[in-house]
LOKOLTOR-573128 format. One line per 4 residues: their letters; for each residue x, y, z of C-alpha. Coordinates in Angstrom, 3 decimals, padded with zeros to 6 digits. Each point is the difference from the previous one (the first is absolute). Layout:
N
a) X Y Z ~ ...
***
This chain:
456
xxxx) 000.000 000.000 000.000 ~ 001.418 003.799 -000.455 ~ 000.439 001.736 003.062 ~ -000.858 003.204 -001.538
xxxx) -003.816 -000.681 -000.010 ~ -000.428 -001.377 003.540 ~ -002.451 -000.488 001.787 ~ -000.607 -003.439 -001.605
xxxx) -003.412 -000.874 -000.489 ~ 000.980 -004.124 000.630 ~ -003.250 -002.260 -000.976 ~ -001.138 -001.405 003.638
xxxx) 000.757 -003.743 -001.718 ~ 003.536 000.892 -000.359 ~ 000.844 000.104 004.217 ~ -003.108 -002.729 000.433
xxxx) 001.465 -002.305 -002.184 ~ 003.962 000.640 001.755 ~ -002.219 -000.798 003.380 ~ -001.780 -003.003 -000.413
xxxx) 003.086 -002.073 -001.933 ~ 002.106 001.638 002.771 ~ 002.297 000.890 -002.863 ~ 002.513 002.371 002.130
xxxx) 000.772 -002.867 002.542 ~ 000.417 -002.201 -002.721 ~ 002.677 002.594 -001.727 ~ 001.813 000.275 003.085
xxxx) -000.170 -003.933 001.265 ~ 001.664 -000.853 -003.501 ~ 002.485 002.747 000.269 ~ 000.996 -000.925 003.835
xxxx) 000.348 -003.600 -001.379 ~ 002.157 001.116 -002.689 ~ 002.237 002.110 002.549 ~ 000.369 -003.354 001.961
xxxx) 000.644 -002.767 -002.378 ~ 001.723 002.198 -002.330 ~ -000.870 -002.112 -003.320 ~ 002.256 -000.411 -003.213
xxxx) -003.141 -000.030 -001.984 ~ -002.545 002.780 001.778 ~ -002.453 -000.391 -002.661 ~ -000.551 -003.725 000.687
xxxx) 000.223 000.037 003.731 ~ -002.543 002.524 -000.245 ~ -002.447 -002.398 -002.159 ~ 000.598 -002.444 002.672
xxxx) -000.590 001.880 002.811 ~ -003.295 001.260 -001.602 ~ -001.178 -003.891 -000.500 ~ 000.746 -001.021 003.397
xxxx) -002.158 001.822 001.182 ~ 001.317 000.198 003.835 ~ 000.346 003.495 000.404 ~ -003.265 -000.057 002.878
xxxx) 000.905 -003.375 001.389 ~ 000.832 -000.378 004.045 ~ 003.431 001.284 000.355 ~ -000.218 -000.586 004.442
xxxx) 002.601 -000.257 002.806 ~ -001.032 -001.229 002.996 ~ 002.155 000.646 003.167 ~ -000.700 -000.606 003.716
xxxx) 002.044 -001.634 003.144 ~ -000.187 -003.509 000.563 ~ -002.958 -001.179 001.160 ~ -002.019 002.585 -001.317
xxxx) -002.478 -001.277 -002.637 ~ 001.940 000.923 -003.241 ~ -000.101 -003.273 -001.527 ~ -003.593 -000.499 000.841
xxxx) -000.856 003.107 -001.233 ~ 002.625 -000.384 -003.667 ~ -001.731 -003.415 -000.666 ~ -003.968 001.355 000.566
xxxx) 001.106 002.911 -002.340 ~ 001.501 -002.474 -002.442 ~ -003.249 -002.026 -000.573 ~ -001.757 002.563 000.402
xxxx) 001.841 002.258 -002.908 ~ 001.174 -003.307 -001.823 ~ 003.834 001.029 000.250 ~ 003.048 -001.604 000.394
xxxx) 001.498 -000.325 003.967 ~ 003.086 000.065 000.309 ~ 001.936 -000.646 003.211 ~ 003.728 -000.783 000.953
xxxx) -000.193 -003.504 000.561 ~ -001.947 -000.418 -003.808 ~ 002.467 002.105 -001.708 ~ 003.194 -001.837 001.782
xxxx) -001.495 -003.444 -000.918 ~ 000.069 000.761 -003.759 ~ 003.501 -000.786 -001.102 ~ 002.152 002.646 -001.978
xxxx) -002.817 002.688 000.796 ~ 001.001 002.890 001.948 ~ -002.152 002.503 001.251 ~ -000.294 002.585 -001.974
xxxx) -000.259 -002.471 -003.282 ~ -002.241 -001.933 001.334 ~ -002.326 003.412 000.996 ~ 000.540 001.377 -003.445
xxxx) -001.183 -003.325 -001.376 ~ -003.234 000.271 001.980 ~ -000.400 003.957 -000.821 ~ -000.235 -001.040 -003.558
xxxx) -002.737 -002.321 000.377 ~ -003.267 001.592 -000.654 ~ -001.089 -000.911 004.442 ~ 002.589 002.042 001.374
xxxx) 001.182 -000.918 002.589 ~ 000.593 000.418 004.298 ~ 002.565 -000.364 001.962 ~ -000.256 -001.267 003.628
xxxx) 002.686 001.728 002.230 ~ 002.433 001.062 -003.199 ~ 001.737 002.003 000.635 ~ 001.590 -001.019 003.045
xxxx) 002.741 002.383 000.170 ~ 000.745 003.714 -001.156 ~ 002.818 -001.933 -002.907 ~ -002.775 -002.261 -000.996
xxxx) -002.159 002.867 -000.575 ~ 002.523 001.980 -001.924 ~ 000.804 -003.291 -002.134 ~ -003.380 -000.465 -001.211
xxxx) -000.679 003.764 -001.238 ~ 003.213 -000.152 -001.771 ~ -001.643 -002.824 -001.956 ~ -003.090 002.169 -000.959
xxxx) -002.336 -002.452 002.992 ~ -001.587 003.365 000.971 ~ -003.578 -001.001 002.128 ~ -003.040 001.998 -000.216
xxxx) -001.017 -000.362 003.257 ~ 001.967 -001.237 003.342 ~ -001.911 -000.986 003.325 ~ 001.738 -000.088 003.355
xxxx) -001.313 -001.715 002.479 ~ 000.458 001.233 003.525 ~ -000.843 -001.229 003.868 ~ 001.947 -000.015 003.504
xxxx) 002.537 -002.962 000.509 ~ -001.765 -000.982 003.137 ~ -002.740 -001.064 -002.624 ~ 002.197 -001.127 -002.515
xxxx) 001.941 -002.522 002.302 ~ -003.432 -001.309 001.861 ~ -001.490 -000.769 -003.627 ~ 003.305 -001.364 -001.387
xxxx) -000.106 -002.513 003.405 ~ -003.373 -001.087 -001.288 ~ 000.911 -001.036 -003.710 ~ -000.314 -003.545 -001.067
xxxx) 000.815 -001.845 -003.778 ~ -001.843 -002.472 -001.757 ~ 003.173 -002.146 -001.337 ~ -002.373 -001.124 -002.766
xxxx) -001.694 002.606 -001.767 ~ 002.571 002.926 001.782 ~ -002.614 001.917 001.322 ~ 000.279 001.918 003.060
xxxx) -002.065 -000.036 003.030 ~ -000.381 001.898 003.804 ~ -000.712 -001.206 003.216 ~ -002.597 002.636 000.908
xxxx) -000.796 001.935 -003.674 ~ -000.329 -002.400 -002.674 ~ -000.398 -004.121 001.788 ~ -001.470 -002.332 -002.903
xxxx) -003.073 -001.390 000.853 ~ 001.189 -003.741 -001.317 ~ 001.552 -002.254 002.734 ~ 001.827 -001.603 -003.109
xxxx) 002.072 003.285 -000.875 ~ 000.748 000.895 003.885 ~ 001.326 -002.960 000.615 ~ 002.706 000.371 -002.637
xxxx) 001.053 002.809 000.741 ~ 003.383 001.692 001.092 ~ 001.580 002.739 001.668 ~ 002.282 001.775 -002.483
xxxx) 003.867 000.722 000.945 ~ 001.287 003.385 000.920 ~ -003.737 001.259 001.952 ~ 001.411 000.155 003.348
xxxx) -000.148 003.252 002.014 ~ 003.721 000.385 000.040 ~ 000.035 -000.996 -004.307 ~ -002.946 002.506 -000.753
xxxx) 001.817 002.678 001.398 ~ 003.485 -000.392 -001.351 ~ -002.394 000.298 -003.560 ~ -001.534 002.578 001.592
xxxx) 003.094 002.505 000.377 ~ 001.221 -001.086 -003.134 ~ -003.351 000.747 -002.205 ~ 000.304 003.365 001.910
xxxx) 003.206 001.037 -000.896 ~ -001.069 -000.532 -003.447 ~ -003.136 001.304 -000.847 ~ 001.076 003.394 000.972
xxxx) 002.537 000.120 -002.556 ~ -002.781 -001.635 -002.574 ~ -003.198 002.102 000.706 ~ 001.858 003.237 -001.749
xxxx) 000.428 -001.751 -003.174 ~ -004.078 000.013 -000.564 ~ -000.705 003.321 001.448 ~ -002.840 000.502 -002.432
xxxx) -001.922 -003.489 -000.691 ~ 000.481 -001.193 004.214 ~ -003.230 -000.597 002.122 ~ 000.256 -000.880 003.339
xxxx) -002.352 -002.317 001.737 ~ -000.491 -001.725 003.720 ~ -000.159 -003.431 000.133 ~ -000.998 -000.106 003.545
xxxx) -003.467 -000.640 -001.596 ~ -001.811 -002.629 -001.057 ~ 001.394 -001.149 -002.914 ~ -003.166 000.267 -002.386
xxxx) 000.388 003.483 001.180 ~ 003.523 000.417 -001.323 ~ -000.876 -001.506 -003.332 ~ -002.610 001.925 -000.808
xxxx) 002.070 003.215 000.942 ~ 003.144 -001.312 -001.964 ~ -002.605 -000.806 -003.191 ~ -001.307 003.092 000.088
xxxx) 003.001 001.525 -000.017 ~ 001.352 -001.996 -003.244 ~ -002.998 000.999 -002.113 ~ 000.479 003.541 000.520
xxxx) 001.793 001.908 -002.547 ~ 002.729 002.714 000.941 ~ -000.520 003.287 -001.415 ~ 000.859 000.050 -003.851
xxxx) 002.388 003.304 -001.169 ~ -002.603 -000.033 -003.061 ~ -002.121 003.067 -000.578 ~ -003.097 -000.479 000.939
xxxx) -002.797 001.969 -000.258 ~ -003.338 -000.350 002.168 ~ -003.087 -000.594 -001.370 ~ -001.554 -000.724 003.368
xxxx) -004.021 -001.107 000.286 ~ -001.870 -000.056 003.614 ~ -003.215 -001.588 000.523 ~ -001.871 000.734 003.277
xxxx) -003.685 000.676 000.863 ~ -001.757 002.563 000.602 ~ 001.799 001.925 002.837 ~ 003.326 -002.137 -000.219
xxxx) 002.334 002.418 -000.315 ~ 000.888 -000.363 -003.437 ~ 000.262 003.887 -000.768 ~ 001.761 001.084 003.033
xxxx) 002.859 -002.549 -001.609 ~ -000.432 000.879 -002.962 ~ 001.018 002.976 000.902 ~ 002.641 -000.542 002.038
xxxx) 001.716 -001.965 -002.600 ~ -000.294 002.228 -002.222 ~ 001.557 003.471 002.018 ~ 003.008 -002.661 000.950
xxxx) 000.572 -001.737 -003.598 ~ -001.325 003.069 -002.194 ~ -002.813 -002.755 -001.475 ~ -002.532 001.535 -001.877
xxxx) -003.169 -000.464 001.974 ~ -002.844 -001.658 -001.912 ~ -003.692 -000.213 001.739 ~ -001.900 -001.553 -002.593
xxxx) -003.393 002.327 002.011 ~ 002.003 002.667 -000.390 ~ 001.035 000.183 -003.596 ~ -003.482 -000.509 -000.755
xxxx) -001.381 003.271 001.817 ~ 003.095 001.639 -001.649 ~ -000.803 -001.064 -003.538 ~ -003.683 001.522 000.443
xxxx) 001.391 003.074 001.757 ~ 001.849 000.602 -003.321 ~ -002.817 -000.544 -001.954 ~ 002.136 -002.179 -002.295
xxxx) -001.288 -002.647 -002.658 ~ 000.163 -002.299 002.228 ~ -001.450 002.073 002.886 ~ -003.123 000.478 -001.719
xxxx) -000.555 -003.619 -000.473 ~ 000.654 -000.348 003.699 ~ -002.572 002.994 001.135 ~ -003.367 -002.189 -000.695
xxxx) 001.137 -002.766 002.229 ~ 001.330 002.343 002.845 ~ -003.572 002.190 -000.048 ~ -001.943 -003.504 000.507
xxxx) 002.290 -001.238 002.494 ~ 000.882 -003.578 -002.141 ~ 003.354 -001.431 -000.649 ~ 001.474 001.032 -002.635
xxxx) 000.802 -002.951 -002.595 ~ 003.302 -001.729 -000.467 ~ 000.918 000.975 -003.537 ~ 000.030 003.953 000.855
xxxx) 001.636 -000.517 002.934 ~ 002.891 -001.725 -001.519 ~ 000.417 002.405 -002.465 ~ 000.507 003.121 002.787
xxxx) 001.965 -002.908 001.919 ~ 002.079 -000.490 -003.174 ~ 000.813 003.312 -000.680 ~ 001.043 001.253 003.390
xxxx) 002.327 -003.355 000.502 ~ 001.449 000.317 -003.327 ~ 000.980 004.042 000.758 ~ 003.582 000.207 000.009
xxxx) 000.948 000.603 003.627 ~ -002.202 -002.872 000.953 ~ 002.401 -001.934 -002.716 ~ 003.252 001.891 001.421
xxxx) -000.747 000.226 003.955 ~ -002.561 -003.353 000.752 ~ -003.353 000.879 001.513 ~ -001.814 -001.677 002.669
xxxx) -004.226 -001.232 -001.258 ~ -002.663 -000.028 002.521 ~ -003.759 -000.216 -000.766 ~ 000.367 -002.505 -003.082
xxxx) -000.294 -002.760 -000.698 ~ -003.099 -000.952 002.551 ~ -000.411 -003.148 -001.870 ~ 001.287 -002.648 -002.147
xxxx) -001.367 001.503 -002.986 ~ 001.863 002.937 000.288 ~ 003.352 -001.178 001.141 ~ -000.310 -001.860 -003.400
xxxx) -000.780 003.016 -001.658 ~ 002.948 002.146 001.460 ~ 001.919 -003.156 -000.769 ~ -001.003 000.123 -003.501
xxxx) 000.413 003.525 -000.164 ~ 004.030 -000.895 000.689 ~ 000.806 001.498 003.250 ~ 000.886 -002.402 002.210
xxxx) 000.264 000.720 003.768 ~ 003.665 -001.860 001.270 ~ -000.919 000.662 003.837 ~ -003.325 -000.659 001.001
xxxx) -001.387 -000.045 003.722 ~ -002.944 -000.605 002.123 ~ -000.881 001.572 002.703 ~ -002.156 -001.809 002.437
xxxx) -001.910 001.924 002.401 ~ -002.600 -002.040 001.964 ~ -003.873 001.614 -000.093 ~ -000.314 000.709 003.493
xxxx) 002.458 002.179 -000.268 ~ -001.009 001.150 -003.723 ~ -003.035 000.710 001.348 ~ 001.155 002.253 003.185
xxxx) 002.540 001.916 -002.149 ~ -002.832 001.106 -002.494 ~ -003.380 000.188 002.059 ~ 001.701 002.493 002.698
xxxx) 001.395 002.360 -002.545 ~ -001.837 003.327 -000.020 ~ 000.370 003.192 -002.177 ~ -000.646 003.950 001.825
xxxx) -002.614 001.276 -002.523 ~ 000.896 004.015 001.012 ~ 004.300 -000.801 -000.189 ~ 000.040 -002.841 -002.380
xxxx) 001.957 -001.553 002.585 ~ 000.056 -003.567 000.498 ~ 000.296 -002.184 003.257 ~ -000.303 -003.101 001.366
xxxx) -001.943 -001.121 002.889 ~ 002.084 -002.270 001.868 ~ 003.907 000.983 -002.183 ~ -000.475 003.936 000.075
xxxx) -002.966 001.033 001.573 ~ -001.637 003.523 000.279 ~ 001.735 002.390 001.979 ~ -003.085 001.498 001.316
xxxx) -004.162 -000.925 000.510 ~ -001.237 002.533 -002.409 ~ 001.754 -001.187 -002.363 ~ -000.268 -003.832 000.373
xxxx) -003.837 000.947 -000.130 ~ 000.141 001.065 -003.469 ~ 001.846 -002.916 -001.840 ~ -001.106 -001.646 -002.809
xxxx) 000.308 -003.820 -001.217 ~ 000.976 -000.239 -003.537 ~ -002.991 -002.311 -001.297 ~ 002.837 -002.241 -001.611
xxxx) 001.480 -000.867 003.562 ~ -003.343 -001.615 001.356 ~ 001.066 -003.095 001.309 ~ -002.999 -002.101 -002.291
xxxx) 002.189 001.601 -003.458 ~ 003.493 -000.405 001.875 ~ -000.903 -004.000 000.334 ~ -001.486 -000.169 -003.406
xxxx) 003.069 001.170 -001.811 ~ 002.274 -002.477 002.556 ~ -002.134 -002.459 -001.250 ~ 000.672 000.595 -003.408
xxxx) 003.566 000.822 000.782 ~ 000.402 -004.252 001.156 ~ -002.169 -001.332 -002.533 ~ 002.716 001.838 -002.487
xxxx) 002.846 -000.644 001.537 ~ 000.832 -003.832 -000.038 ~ 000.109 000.071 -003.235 ~ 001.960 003.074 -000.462
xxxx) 002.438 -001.874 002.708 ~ 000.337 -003.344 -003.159 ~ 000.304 002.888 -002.483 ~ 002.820 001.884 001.727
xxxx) 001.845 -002.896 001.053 ~ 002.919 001.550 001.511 ~ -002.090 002.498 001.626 ~ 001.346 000.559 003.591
xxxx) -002.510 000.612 002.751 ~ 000.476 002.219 003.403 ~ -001.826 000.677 002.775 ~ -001.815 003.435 000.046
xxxx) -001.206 -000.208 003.335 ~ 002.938 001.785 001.347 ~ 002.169 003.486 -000.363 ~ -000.493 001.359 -002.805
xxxx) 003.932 000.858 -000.248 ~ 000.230 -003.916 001.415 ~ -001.556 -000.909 -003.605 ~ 001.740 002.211 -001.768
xxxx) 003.331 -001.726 001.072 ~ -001.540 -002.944 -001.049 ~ -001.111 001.061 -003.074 ~ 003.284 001.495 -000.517
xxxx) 002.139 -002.946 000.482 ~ -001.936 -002.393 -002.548 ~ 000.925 002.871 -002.747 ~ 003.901 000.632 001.040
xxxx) 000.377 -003.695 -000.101 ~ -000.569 -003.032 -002.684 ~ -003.012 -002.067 000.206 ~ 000.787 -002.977 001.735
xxxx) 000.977 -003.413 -001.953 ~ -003.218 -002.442 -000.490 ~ 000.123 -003.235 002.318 ~ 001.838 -002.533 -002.254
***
């Protein structure tokens, strides 16, 4: 493009397209992998690295004192995520196969792969990044040693199928596999914390090596608990360096607080701020074309049909700071008709959220509110009530906030919503019945970060 005649007017399927076949991560995954292997042939290492296919497979490290779950938790995660475990003792036992070769080997595969307690020392660490083993996400696994060596005391082996057992957490039920089984060597008190010492000596001169991509998590919790954490973690994508622009949609009921964030998002994120209500009263106000088809359905009080609101929807979205900046929609789509429609219409919402508010309290944030005919002022009963008798005396209820309308519209609110939930599958949903600032944060952080990977 020439310079000279910026601003750009870039067709929205341009940056829709680059979003959806995440085409900037793929740019700079092959061009980290080309820094790292260094190819004779780029070209064809390029080709192969596109057919592999293994750019979003588990890349994990799994850390933790002994003792502490992370072999549990690396083999749940492994069936669960169908990858390739990878321990010490199975990389030792293969002959000729060193660590790093034998990691590479599984990197390459299109499961990825996890290593259980790999690294084990600060040189190990440094070893395997020099080889281009770089993991996406590494879990440490943390408790007091007075826990660690009363669980390690517990631990018992099944000699036949090599599955481990404990005393007090984890007995199996048949009499046939207890009676088999054996107390491993090296769990004494005096054993576990020799290891002890030694792990931490280590993993202080590992953790810095993963400052970005390290979690954290107890395992003085029930297990489940820990997996569940650790999964989570996994299938959440760290924040990409691509541009991104927000085309963010909110869905709430009546009285949800959809246009108080709406707002806020866009004063912090300079979103253009799109009320679908709005735009309507604004295209009448202006007495454009399609204002005055518009007027007839405002002066009989009936919705106004699909087709000419997707034209003024159309327009406004496809302005060119709502192209350039991102804009926030609230108001539309109310139903699956019309999220097909905007869908059609090619603007296509990449952050979508729900906020849930429950109807008692729907119904106490609307039926209390009050307007001051004589100021215009407006209050609320029980949040920000009159400051004096005369003029509490003198409110008025806006016929809209009666509480038989404000459950009529919740109802059609649900009946809508389920299947605007299957529509927007990735939607996220939050609480509303909280701070509004509380909801903002969480509104906020499902935007600044990726959408989280879908349960493999």
């Amino acid at each position: 493009m020439d310079a000279t005649s910026a601003p750009h007017r870039i067709p929205p399927e341009m940056p829709l397209y680059g979003e959806t076949n995440h085409i900037f991560e793929m740019m700079q995954n092959m061009l980290e992998q080309l820094l790292i292997h260094q190819p004779r042939d780029p070209i064809t290492f390029m080709i192969h690295h596109l057919q592999r296919d293994n750019d979003h497979v588990p890349r994990i490290v799994i850390l933790g004192p002994p003792a502490s779950g992370k072999t549990s938790i690396a083999m749940w995660l492994c069936k669960h995520l169908n990858s390739n475990l990878l321990t010490v003792e199975n990389l030792i036992g293969k002959e000729y196969s060193p660590l790093a070769a034998a990691a590479r080997k599984h990197y390459q595969k299109m499961k990825g792969w996890i290593l259980d307690g790999i690294p084990e020392t600060r040189e190990q660490a440094l070893m395997i990044q020099t080889r281009g083993i770089v993991p996406r996400h590494v879990i440490v696994l943390s408790a007091p040693d007075t826990v660690l060596i009363e669980r390690n005391l517990g631990k018992r082996v099944d000699p036949l199928t090599g599955e481990i057992y404990h005393t007090t957490f984890d007995w199996p039920p048949a009499s046939e596999v207890q009676s088999r089984l054996v107390e491993p060597l090296g769990i004494s008190e005096l054993d576990t914390a020799q290891r002890l010492l030694e792990y931490h000596r280590n993993i202080v001169r590992i953790l810095p090596s993963y400052p970005t991509v390290l979690k954290v998590i107890s395992a003085d919790q029930p297990c489940v608990d820990v997996f569940y954490q650790a999964l989570t973690y996994v299938q959440t994508n760290h924040r990409s360096n691509a541009p991104f622009t927000p085309r963010v949609l909110l869905f709430g009921s009546v009285g949800s607080g959809k246009s108080l964030q709406a707002a806020l998002l866009a004063q912090k994120y300079s979103l253009v701020n799109v009320c679908c209500g709005q735009l309507l009263k604004e295209a009448v106000a202006e007495n454009s074309r399609h204002g005055r088809d518009i007027q007839p359905y405002f002066e009989k009080e009936i919705a106004v049909p699909d087709s000419i609101v997707g034209k003024v929807l159309g327009q406004r979205l496809g302005g060119h700071d709502c192209i350039q900046k991102g804009w926030v929609l609230h108001g539309f789509p109310r139903d699956l008709d019309q999220a097909h429609l905007l869908d059609h219409l090619g603007y296509k919402p990449n952050r979508v959220f729900f906020l849930n508010v429950p109807l008692d309290s729907i119904i106490e944030r609307l039926t209390l509110r009050r307007t001051d005919p004589v100021t215009g002022e407006r209050y609320h009963l029980m949040y920000k009530p009159p400051p004096t008798m005369e003029i509490q005396a003198r409110l008025l209820q806006n016929p809209k906030d009666a509480e038989e309308r404000v459950k009529f519209k919740m109802d059609l609110f649900y009946r809508n919503s389920t299947e605007l939930e299957k529509f927007y599958k990735q939607a996220i949903a939050i609480n509303g019945d909280q701070d509004p600032y509380t909801v903002f944060e969480h509104i906020e952080s499902g935007i600044i970060r990726p959408l989280p990977s879908k349960v493999l």
